[in-house]
C-alpha positions in Angstrom: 78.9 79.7 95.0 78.0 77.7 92.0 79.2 77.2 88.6 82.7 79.3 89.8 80.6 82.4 90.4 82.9 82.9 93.5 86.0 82.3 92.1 84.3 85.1 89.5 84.0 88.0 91.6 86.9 87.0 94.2 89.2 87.0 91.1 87.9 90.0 89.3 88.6 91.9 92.9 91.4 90.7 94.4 94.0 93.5 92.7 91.3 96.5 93.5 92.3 94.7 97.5 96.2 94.8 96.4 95.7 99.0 95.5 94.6 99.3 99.2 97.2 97.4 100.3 95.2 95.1 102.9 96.1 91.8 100.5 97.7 90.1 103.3 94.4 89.7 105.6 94.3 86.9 103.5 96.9 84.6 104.5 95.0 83.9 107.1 92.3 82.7 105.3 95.3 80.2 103.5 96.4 79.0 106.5 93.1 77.8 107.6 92.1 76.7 104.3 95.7 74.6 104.8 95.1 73.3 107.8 91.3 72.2 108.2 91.3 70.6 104.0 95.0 70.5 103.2 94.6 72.4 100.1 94.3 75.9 99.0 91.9 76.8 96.5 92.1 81.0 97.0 95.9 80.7 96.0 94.0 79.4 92.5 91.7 81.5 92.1 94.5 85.3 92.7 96.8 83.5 90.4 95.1 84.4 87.1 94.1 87.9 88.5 98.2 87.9 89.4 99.0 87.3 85.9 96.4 89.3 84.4 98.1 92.5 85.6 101.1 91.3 83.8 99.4 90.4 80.7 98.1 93.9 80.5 100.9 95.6 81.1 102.8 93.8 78.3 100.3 94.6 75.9 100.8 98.2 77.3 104.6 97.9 76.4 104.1 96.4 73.2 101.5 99.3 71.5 104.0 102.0 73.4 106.1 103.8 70.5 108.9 104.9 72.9 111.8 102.3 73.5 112.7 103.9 76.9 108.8 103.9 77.7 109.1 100.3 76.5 111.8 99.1 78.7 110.2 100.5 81.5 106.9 98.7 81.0 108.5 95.7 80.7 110.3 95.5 83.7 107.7 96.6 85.7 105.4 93.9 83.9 108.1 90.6 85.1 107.5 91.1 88.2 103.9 90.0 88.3 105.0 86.3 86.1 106.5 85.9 89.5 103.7 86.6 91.5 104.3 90.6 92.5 101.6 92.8 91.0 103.1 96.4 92.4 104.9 97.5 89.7 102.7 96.5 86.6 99.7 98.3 88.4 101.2 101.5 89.8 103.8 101.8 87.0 101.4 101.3 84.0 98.2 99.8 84.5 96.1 102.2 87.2 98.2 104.8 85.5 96.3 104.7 82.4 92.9 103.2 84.3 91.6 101.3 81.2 94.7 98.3 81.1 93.7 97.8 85.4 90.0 97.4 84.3 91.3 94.7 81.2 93.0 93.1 83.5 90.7 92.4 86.6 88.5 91.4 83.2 91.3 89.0 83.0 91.2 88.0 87.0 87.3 87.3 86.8 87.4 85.1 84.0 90.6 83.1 85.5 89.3 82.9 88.5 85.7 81.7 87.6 87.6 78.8 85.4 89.8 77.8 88.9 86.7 78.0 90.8 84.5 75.8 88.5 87.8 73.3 87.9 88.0 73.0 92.1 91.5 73.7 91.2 93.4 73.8 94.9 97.2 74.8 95.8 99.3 72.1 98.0 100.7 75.2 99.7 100.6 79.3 99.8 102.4 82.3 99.4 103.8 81.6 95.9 101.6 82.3 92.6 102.6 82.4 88.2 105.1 80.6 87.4 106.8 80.0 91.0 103.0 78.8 92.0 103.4 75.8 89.3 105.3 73.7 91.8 101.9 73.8 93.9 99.9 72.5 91.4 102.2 69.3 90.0 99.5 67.2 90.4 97.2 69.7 88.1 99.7 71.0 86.0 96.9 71.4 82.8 94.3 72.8 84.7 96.8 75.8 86.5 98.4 76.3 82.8 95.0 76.8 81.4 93.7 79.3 84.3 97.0 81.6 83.9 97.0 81.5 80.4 93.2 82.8 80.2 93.9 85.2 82.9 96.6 86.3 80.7 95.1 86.5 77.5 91.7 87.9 78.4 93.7 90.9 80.0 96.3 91.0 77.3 93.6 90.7 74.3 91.2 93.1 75.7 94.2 95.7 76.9 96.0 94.9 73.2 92.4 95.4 71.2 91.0 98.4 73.1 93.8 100.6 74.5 95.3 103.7 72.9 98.5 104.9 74.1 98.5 108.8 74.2 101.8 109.3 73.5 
């Protein structure tokens, strides 16, 4: 699709796919994406809406009062700057619904920018900030996508969400 219209809705998606658990279909896709053009461009594209469910959960964790509530967001918001969303959305961001909707926010935008850059991973399986060593050769343009996927989810989720605490 034009203008990163697919990268769009595939990013503002992918983590409603994650909740269902049926993520992994897709390595298939990166494996023929691999092996018939050498690059991966959906490994671009899931990055931001990786890091976007991080960026919202730390804006979660930063409004909560609580420290103990605190900690707990926190470590359950790391895990997605390395690529595993799990714990940011089932510990704190589908919890409280409006910080999973930021986020894929976050996802859409990120992706839309990878799509329209043609930004394209020498490999798969690895995203954030492990996924930088697939993109040495585009190091600005995969900085850029996660930090909007980041800061769309973390703005929105840090402007608009109310702890009921």
């Amino acid at each position: 699709m034009p203008m990163g219209i697919g990268g769009f809705i595939v990013g503002g998606l992918q983590q409603v796919i994650v909740v269902f658990g049926v993520h992994h279909v897709f390595n298939a896709l990166e494996v023929q994406l691999l092996a018939t053009t050498g690059v991966d461009p959906f490994n671009a594209i899931i990055t931001g809406a990786i890091v976007a469910q991080g960026g919202a959960a730390v804006a979660v964790a930063m409004k909560t009062q609580d420290p103990k509530k605190r900690a707990l967001y926190i470590s359950s918001a790391v895990p997605a700057f390395l690529g595993i969303t799990e714990p940011a959305i089932f510990g704190i961001n589908l919890r409280f619904m409006k910080p999973f909707l930021y986020a894929l926010v976050g996802g859409a935008c990120a992706g839309g920018v990878a799509s329209f850059l043609h930004l394209a991973g020498t490999g798969m399986g690895i995203t954030v900030l492990p996924g930088t060593l697939l993109y040495l050769d585009h190091l600005l343009e995969y900085v850029l996508v996660n930090l909007i996927g980041f800061g769309v989810a973390f703005g929105l989720t840090f402007t608009l969400f109310k702890p009921e605490e």
